[in-house]
C-alpha positions as CSV (number, residue, x, y, z in Angstrom):
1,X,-2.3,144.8,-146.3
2,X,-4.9,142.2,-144.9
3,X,-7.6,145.2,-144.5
4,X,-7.1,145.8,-148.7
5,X,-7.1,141.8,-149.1
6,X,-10.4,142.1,-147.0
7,X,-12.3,145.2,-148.3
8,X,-11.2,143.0,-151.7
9,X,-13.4,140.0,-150.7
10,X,-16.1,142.2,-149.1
11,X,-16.0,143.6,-152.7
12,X,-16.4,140.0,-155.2
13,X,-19.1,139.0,-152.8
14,X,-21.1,142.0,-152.8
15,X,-20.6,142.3,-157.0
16,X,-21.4,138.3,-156.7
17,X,-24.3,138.8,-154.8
18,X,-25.4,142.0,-157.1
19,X,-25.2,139.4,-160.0
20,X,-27.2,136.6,-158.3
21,X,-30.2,138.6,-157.4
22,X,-30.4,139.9,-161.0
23,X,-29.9,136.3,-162.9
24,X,-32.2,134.2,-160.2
25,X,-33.1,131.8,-163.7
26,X,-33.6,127.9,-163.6
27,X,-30.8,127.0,-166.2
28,X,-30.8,123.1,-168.2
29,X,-27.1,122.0,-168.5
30,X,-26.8,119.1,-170.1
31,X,-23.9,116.7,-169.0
32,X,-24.4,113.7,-171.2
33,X,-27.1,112.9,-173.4
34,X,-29.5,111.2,-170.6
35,X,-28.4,113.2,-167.8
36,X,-29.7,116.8,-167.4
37,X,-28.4,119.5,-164.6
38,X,-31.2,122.0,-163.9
39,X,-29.8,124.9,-161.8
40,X,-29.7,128.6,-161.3
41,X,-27.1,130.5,-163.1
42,X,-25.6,131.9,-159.6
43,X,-24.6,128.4,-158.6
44,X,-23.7,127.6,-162.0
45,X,-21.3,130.9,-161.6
46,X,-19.9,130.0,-158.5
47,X,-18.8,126.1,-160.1
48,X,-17.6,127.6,-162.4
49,X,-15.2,130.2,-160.0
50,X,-14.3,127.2,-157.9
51,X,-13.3,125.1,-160.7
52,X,-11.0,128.0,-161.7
53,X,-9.8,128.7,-158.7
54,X,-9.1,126.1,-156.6
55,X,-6.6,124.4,-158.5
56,X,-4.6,127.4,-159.1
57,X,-5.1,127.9,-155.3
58,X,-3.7,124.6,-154.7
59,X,-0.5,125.2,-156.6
60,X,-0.1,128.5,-155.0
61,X,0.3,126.6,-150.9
62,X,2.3,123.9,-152.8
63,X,4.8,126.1,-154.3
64,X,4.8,128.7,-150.7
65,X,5.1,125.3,-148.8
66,X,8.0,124.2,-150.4
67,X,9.8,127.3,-151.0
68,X,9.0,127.9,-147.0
69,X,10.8,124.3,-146.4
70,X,13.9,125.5,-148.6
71,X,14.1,128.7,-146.8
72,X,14.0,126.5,-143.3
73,X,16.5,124.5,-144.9
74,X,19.0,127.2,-145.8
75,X,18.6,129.3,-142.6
76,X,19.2,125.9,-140.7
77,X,22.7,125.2,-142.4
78,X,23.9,128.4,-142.4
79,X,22.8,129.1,-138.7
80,X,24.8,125.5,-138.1
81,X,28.1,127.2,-139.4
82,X,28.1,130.3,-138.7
83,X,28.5,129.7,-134.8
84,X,31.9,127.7,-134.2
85,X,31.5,124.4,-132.7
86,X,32.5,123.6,-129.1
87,X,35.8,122.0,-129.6
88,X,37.0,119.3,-127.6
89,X,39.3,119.6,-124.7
90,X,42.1,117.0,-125.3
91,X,42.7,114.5,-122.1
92,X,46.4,115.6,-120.1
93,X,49.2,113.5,-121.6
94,X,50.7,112.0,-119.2
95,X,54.7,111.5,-120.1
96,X,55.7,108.1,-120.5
97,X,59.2,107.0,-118.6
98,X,61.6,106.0,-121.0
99,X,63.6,102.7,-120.2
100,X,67.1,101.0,-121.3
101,X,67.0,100.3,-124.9
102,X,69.2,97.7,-126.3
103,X,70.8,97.2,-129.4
104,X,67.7,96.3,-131.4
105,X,66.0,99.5,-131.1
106,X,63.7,97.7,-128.2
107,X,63.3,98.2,-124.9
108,X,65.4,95.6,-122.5
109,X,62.0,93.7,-121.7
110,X,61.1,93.0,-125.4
111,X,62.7,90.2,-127.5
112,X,64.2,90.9,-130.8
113,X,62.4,90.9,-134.0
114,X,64.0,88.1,-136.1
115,X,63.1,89.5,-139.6
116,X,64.8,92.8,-138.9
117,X,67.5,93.6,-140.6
118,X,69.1,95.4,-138.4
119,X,72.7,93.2,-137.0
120,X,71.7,91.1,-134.0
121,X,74.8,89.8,-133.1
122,X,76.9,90.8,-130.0
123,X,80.3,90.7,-131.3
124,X,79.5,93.1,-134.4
125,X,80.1,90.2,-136.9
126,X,77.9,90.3,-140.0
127,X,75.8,87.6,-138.9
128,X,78.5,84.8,-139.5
């Protein structure tokens, strides 16, 4: 594909160059009133090709640049989940030794909690 792109190019310059040795004329463009351009019609050719084309030329990378970005983008996230993550290995639990536990629901140690409603009082009275 990049020798047809080339034999292309090799192409326009040799059809360009055919054109500028047959129109080698001093031509007067006039820009404004007092200011007066005198060149040959090849260059003036040429201005007028860039002006043409390098805008659109411009737009073209732009547009390949970001659709290039998107396309990192996308391949990024879906390389991210399509391989599972390493999951973490959970510390050993180590068993906790369960002691005497009172009336309260505590453990002997602990005092009672005095807002629970739960009876407090040894002799199984309701708290008279």
């Amino acid at each position: 594909m990049k020798i047809l792109r080339t034999i292309l190019w090799v192409l326009v310059a040799l059809g360009f160059l055919i054109f500028a040795i047959y129109n080698w004329q001093p031509v007067e463009l006039t820009l404004w009133q007092n200011l007066v351009l005198e060149t040959k019609v090849p260059v003036l050719a040429m201005l007028a090709f860039a002006l043409g084309f390098l805008p659109m030329w411009a737009l073209h990378r732009s547009m390949v640049w970001g659709l290039n970005r998107r396309i990192r983008t996308l391949e990024n996230s879906l390389k991210n989940t399509a391989y599972p993550r390493e999951r973490e290995v959970p510390a050993p639990v180590t068993p906790v030794v369960d002691g005497p536990v009172d009336k309260s629901g505590k453990s002997s140690g602990e005092p009672a909690d005095v807002f629970n409603p739960v009876d407090t009082a040894s002799d199984g009275s309701a708290g008279e």
